[in-house]
N, CA, C and O atoms as a Tripos MOL2 file, in Angstrom:
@<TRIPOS>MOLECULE
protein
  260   259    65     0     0
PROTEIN
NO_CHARGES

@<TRIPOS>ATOM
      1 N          21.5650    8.4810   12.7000 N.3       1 UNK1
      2 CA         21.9450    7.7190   13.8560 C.3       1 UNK1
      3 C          20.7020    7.0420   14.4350 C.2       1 UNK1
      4 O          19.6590    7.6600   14.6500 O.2       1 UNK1
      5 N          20.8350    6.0100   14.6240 N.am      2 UNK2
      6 CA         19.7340    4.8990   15.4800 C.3       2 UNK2
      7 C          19.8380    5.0880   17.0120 C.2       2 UNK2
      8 O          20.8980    5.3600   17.5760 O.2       2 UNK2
      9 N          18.7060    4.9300   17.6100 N.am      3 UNK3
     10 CA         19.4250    5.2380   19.0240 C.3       3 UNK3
     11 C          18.3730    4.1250   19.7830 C.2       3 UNK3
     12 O          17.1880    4.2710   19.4830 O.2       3 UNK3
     13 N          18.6420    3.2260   20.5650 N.am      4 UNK4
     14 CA         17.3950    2.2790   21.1170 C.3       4 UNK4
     15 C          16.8560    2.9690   22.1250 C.2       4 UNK4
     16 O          17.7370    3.0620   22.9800 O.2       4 UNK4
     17 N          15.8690    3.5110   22.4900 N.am      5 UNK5
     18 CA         15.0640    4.3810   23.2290 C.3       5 UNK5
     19 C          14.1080    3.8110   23.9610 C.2       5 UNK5
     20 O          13.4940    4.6620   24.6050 O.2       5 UNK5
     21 N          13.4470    1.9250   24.2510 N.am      6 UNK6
     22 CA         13.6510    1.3150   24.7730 C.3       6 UNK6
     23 C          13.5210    0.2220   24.2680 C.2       6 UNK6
     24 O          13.6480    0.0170   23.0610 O.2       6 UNK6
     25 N          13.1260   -1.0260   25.5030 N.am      7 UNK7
     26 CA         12.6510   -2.4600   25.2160 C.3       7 UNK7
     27 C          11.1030   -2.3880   25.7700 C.2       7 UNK7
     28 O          10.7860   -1.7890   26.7980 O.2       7 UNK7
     29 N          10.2950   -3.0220   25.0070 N.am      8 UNK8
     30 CA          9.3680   -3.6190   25.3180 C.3       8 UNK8
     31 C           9.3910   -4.9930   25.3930 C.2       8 UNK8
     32 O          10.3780   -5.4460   24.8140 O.2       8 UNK8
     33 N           8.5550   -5.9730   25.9710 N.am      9 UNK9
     34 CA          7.9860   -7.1840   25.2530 C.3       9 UNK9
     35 C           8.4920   -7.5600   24.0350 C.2       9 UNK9
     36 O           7.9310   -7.6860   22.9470 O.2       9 UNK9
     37 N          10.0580   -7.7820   24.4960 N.am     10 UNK10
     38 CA         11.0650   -8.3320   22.6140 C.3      10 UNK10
     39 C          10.9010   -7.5990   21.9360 C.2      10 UNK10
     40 O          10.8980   -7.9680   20.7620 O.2      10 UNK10
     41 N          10.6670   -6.1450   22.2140 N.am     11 UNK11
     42 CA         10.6490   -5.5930   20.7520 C.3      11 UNK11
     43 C          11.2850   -4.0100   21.2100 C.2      11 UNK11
     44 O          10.9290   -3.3250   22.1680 O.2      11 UNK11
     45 N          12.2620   -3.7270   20.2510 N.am     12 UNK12
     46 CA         13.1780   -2.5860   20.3220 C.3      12 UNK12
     47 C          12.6260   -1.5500   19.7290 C.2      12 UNK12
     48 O          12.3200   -1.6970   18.5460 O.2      12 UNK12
     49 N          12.3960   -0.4300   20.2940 N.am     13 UNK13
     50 CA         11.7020    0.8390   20.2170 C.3      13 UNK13
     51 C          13.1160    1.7290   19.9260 C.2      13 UNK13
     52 O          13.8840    2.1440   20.7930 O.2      13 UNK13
     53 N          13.2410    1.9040   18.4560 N.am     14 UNK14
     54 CA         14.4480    2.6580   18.2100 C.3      14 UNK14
     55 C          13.9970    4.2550   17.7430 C.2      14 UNK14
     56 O          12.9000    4.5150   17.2490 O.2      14 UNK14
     57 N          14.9410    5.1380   17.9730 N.am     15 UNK15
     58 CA         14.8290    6.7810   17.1040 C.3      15 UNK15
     59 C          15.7440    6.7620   16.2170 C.2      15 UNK15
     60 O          16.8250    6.1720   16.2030 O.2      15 UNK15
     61 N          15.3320    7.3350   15.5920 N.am     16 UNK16
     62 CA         16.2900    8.0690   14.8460 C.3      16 UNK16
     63 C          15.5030    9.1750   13.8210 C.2      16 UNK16
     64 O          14.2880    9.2140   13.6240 O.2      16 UNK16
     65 N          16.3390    9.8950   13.3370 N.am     17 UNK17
     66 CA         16.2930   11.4780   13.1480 C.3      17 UNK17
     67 C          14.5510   11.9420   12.1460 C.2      17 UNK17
     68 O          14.2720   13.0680   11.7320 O.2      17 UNK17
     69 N          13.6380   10.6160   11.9970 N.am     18 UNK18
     70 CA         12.7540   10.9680   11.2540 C.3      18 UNK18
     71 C          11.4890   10.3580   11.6830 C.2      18 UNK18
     72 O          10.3740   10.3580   11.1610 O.2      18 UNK18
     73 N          12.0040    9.7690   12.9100 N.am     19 UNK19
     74 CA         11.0730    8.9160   13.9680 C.3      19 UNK19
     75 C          11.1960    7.9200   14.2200 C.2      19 UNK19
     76 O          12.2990    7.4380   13.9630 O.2      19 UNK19
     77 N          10.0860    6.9750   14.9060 N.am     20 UNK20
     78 CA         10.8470    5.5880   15.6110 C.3      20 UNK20
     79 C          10.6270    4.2030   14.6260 C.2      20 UNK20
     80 O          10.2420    4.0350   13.4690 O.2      20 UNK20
     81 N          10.9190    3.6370   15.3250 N.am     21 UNK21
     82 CA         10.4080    2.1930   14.2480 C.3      21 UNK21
     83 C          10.8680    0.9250   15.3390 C.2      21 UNK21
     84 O          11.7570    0.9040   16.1900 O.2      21 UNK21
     85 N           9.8740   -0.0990   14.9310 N.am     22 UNK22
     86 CA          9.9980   -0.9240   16.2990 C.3      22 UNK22
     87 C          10.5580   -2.4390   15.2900 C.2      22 UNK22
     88 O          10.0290   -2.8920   14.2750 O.2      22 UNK22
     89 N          11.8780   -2.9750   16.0840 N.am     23 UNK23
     90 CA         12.4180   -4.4260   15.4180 C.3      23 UNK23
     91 C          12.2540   -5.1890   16.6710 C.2      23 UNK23
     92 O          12.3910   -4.7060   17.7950 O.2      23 UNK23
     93 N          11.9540   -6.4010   16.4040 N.am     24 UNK24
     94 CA         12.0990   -7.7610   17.5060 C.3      24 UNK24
     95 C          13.1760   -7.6430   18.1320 C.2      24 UNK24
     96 O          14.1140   -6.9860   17.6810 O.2      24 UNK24
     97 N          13.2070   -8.2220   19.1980 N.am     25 UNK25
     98 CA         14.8610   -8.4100   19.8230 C.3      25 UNK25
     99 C          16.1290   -9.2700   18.8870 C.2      25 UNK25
    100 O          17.3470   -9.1620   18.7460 O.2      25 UNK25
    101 N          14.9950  -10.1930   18.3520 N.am     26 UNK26
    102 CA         15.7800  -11.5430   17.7600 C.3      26 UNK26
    103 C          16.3230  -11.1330   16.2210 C.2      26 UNK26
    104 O          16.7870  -11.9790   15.4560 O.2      26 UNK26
    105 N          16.2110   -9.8790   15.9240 N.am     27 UNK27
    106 CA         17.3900   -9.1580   14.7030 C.3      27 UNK27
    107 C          17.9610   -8.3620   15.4140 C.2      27 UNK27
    108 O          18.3190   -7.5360   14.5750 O.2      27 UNK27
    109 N          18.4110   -7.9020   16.6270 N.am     28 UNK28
    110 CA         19.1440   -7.3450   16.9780 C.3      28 UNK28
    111 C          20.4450   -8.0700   18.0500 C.2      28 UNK28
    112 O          20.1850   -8.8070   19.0010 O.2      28 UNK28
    113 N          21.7360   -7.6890   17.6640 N.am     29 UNK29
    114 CA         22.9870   -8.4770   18.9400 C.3      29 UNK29
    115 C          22.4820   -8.5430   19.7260 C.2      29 UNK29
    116 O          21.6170   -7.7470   20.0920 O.2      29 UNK29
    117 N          22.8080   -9.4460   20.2370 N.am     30 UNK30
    118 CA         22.6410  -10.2100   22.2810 C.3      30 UNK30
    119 C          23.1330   -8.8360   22.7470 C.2      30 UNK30
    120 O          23.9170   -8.0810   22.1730 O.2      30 UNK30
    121 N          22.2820   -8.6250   24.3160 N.am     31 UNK31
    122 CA         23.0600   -7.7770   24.9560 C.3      31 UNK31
    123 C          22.7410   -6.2000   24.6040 C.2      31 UNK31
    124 O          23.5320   -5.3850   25.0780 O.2      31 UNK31
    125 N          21.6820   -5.7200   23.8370 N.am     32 UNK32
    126 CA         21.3070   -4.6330   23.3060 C.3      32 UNK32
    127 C          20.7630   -4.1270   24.3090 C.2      32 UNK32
    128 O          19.8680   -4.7950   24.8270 O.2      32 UNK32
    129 N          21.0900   -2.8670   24.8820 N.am     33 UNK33
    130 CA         20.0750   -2.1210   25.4730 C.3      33 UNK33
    131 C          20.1070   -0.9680   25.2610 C.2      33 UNK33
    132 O          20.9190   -0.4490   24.4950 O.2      33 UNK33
    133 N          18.9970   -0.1960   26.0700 N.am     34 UNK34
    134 CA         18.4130    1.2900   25.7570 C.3      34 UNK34
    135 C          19.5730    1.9190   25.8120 C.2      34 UNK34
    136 O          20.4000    1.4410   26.5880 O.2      34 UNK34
    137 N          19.9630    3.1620   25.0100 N.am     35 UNK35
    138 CA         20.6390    3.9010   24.9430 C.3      35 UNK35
    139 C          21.7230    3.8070   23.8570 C.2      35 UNK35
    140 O          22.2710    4.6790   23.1830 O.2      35 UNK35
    141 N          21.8860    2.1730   23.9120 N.am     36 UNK36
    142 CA         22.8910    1.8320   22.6460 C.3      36 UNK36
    143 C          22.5450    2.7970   21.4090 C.2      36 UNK36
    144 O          21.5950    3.5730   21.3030 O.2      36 UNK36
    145 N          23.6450    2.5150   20.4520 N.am     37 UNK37
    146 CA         23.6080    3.7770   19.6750 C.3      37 UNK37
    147 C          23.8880    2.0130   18.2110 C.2      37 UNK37
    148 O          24.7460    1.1310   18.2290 O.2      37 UNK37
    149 N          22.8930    2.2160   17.3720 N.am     38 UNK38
    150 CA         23.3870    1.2160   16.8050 C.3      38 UNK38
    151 C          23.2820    1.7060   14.7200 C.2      38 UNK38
    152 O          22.5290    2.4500   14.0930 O.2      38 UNK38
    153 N          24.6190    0.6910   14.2500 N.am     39 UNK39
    154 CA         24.8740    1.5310   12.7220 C.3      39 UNK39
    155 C          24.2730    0.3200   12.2270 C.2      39 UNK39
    156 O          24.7260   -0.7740   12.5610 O.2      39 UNK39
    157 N          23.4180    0.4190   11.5580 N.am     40 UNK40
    158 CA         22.7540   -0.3770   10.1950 C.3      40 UNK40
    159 C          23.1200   -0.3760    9.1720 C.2      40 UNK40
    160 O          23.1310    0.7600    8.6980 O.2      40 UNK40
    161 N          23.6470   -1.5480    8.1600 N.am     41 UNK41
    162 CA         23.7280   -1.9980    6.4370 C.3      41 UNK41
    163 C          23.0230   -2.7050    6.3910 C.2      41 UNK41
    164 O          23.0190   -3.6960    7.1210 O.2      41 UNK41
    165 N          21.8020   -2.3470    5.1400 N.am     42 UNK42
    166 CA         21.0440   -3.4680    4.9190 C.3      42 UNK42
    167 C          21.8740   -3.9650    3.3100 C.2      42 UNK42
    168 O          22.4610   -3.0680    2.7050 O.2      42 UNK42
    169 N          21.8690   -5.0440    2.8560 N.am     43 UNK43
    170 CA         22.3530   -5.3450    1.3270 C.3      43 UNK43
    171 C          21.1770   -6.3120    1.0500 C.2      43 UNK43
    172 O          20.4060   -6.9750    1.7450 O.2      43 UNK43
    173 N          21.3570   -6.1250   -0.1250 N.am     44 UNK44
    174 CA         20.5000   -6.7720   -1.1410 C.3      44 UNK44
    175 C          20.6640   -8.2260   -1.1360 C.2      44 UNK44
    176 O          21.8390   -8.5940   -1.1220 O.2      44 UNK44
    177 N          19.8400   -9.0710   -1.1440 N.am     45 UNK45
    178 CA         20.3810  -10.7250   -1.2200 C.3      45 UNK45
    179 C          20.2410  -10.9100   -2.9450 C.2      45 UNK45
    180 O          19.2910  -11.6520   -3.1960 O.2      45 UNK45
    181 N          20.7700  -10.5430   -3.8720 N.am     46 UNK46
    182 CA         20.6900  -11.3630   -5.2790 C.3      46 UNK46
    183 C          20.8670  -12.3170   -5.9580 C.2      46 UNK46
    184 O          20.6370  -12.5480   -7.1450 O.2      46 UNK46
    185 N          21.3910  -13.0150   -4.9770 N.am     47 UNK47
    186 CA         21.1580  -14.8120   -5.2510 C.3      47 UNK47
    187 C          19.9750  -15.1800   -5.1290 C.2      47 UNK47
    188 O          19.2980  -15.6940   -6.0200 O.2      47 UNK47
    189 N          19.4580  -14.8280   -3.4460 N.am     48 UNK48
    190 CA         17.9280  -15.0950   -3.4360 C.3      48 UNK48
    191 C          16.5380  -14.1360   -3.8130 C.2      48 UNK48
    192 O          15.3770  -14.4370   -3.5380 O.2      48 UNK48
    193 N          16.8450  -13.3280   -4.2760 N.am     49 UNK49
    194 CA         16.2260  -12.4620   -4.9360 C.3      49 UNK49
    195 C          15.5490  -13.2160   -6.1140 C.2      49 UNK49
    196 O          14.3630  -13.3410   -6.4170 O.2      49 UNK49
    197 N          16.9540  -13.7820   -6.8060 N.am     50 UNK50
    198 CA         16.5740  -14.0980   -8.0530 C.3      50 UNK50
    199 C          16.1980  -15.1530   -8.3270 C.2      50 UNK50
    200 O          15.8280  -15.3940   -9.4760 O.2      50 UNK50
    201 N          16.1790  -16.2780   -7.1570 N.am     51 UNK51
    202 CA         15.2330  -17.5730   -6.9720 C.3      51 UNK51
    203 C          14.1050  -17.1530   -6.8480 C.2      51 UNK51
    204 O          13.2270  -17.6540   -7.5500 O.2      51 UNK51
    205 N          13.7800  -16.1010   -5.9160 N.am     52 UNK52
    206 CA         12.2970  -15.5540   -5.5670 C.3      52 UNK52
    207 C          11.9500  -15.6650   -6.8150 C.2      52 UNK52
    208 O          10.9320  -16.2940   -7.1040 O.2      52 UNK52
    209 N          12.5670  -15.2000   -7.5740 N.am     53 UNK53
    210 CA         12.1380  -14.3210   -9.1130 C.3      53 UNK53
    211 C          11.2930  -15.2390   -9.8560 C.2      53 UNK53
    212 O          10.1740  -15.2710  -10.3670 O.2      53 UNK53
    213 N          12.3910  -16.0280   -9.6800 N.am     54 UNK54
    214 CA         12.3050  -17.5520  -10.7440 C.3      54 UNK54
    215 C          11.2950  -18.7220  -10.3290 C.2      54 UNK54
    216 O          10.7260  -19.5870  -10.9950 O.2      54 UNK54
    217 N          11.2950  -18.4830   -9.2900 N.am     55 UNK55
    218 CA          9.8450  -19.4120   -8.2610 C.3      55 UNK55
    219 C           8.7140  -19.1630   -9.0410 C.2      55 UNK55
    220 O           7.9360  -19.8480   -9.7060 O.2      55 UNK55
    221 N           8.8910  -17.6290   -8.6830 N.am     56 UNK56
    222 CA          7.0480  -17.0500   -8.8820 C.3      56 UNK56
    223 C           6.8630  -16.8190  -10.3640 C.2      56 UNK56
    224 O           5.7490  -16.5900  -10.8360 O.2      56 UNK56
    225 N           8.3640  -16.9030  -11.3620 N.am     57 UNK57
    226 CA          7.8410  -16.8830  -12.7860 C.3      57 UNK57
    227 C           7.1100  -18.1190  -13.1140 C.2      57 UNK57
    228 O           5.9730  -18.2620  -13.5630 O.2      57 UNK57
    229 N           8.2430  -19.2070  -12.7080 N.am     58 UNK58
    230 CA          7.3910  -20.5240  -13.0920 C.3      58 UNK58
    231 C           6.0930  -20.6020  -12.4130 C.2      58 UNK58
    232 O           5.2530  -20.9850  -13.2280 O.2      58 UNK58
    233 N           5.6350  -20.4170  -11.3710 N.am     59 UNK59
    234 CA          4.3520  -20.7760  -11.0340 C.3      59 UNK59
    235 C           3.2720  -19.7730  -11.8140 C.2      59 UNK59
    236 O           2.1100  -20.1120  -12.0380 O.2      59 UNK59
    237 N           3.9060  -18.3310  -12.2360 N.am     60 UNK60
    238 CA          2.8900  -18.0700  -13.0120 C.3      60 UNK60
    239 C           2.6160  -18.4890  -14.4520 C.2      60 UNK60
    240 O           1.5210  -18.3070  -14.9850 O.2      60 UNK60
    241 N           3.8560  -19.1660  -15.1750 N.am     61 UNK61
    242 CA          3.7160  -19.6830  -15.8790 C.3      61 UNK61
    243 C           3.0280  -21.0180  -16.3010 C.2      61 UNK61
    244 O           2.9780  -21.5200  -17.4230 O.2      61 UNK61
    245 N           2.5430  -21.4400  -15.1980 N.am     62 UNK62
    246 CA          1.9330  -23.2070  -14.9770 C.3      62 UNK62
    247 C           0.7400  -22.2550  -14.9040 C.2      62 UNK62
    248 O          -0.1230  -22.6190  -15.7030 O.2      62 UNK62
    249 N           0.4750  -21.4190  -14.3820 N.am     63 UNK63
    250 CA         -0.9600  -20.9150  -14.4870 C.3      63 UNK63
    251 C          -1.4490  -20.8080  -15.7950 C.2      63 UNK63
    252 O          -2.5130  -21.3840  -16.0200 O.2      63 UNK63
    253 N          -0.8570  -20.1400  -16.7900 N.am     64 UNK64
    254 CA         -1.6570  -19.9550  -17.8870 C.3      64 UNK64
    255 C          -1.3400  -21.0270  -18.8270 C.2      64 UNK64
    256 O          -1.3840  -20.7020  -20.0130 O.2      64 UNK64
    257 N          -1.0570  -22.1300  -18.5790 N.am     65 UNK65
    258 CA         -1.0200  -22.9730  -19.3090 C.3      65 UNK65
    259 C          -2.5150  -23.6830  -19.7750 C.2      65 UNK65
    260 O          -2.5320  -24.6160  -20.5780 O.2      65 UNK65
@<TRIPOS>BOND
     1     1     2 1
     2     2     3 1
     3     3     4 2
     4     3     5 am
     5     5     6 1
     6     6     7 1
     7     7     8 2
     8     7     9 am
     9     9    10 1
    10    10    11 1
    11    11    12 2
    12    11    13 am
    13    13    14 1
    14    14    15 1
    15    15    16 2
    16    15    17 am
    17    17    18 1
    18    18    19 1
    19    19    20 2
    20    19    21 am
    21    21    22 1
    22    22    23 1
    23    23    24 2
    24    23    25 am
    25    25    26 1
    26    26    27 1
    27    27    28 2
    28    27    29 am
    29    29    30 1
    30    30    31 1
    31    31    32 2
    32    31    33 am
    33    33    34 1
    34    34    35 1
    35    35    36 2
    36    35    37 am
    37    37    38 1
    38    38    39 1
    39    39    40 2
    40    39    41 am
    41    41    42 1
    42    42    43 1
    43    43    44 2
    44    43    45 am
    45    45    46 1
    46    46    47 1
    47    47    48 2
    48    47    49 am
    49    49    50 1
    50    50    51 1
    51    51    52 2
    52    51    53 am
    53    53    54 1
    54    54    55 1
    55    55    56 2
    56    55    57 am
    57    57    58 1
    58    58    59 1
    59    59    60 2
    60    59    61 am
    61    61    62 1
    62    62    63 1
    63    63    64 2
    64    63    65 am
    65    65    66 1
    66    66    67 1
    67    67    68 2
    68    67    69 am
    69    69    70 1
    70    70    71 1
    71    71    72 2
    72    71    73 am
    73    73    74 1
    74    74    75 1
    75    75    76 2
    76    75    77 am
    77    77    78 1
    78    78    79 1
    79    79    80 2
    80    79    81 am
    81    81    82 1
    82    82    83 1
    83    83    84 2
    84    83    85 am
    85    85    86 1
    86    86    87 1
    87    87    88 2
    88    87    89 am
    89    89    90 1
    90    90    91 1
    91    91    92 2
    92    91    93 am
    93    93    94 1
    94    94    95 1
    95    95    96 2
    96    95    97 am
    97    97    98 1
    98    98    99 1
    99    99   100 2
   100    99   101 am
   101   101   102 1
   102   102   103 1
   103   103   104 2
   104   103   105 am
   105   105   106 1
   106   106   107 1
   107   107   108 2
   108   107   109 am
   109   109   110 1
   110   110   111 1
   111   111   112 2
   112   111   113 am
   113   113   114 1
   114   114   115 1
   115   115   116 2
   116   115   117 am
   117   117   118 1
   118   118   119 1
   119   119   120 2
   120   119   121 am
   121   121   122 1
   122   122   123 1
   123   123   124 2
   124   123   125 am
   125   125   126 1
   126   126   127 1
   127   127   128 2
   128   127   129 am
   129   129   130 1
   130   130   131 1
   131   131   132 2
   132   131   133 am
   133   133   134 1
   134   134   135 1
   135   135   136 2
   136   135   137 am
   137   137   138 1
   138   138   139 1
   139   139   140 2
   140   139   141 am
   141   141   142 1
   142   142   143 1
   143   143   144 2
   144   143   145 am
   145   145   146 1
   146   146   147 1
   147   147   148 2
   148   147   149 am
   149   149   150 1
   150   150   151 1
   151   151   152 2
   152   151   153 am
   153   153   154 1
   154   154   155 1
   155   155   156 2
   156   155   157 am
   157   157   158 1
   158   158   159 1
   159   159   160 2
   160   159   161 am
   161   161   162 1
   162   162   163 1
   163   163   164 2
   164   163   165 am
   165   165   166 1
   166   166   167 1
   167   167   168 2
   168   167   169 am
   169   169   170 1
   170   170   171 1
   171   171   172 2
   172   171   173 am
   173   173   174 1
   174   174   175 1
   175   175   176 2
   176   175   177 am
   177   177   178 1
   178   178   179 1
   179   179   180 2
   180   179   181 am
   181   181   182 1
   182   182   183 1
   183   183   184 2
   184   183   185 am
   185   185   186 1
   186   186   187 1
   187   187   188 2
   188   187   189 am
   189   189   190 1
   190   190   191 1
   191   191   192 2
   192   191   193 am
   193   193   194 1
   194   194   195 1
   195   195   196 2
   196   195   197 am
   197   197   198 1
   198   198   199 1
   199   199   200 2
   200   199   201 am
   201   201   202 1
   202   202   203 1
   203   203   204 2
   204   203   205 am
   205   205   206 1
   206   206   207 1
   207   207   208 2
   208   207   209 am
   209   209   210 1
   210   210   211 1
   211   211   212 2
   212   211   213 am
   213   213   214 1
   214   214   215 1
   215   215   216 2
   216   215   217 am
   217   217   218 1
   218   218   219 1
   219   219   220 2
   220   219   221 am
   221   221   222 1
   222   222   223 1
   223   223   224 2
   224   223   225 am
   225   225   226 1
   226   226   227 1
   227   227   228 2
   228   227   229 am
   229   229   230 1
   230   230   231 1
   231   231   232 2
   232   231   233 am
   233   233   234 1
   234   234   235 1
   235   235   236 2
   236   235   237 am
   237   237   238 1
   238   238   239 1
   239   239   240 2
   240   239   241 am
   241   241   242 1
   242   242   243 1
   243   243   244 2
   244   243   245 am
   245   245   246 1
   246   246   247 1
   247   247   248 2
   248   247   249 am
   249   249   250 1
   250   250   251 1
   251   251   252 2
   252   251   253 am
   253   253   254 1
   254   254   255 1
   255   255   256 2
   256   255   257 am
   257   257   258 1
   258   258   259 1
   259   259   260 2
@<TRIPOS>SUBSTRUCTURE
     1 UNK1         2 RESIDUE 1 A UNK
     2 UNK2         6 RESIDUE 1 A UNK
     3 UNK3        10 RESIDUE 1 A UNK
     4 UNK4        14 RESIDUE 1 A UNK
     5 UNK5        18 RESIDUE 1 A UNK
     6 UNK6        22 RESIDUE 1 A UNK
     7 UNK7        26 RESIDUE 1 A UNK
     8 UNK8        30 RESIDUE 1 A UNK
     9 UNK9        34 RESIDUE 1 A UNK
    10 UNK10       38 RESIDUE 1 A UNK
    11 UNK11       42 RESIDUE 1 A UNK
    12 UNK12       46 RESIDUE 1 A UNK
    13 UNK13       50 RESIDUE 1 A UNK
    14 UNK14       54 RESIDUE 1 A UNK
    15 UNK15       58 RESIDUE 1 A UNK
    16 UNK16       62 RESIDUE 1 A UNK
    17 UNK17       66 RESIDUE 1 A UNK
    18 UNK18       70 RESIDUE 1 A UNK
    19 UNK19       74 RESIDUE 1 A UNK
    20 UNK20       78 RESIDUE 1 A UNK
    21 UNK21       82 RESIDUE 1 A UNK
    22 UNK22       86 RESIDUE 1 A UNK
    23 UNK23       90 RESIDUE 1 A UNK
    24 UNK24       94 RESIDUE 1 A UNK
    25 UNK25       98 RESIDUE 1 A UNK
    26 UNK26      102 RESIDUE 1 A UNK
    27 UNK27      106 RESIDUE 1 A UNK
    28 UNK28      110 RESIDUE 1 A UNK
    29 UNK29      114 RESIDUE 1 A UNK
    30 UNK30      118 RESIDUE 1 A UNK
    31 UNK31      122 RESIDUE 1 A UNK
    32 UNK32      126 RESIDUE 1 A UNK
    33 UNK33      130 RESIDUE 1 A UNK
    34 UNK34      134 RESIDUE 1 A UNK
    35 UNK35      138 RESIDUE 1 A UNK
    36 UNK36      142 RESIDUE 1 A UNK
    37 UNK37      146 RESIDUE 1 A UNK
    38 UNK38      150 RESIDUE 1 A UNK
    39 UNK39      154 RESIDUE 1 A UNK
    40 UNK40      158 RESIDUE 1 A UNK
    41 UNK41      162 RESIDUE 1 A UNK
    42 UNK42      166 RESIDUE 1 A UNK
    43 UNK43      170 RESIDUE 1 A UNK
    44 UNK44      174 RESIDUE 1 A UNK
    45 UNK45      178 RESIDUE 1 A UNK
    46 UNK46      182 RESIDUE 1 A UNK
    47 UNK47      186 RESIDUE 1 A UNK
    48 UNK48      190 RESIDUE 1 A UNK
    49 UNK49      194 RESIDUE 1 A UNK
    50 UNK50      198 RESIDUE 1 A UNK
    51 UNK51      202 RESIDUE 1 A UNK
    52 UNK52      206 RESIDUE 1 A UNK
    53 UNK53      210 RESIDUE 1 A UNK
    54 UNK54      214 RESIDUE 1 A UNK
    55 UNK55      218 RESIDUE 1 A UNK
    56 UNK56      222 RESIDUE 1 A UNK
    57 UNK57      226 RESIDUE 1 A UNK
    58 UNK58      230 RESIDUE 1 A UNK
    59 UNK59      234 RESIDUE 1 A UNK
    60 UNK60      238 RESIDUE 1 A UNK
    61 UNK61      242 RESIDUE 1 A UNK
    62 UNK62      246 RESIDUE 1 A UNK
    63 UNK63      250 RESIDUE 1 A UNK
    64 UNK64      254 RESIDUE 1 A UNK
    65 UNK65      258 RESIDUE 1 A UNK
């Protein structure tokens, strides 16, 4: 469980069960405050993953040319 424990200066001071970790305001819903209790999914982007992929192959590939 996430728990927002406070606000600073745009930035959300969250707990949860293994310690805190601090996110900007501006990834979190409008309207967030201390005490909220908030559920996280992160997913994988593999569309852009695999552009990343493909970016940095070709540019390393122009390198050893």
């Amino acid at each position: 469980m996430f728990v927002v424990d406070r606000i600073e200066n745009e930035i959300a001071v969250i707990e949860w069960e293994k310690g805190m970790i601090q996110l900007p305001l501006t990834l979190l819903p409008e309207g967030i405050m201390e005490g909220d209790l908030l559920k996280i999914d992160i997913i994988i982007d593999k569309e852009s993953t695999k552009g990343c992929r493909e970016t940095v192959e070709e540019k390393a590939n122009r390198l050893w040319e």
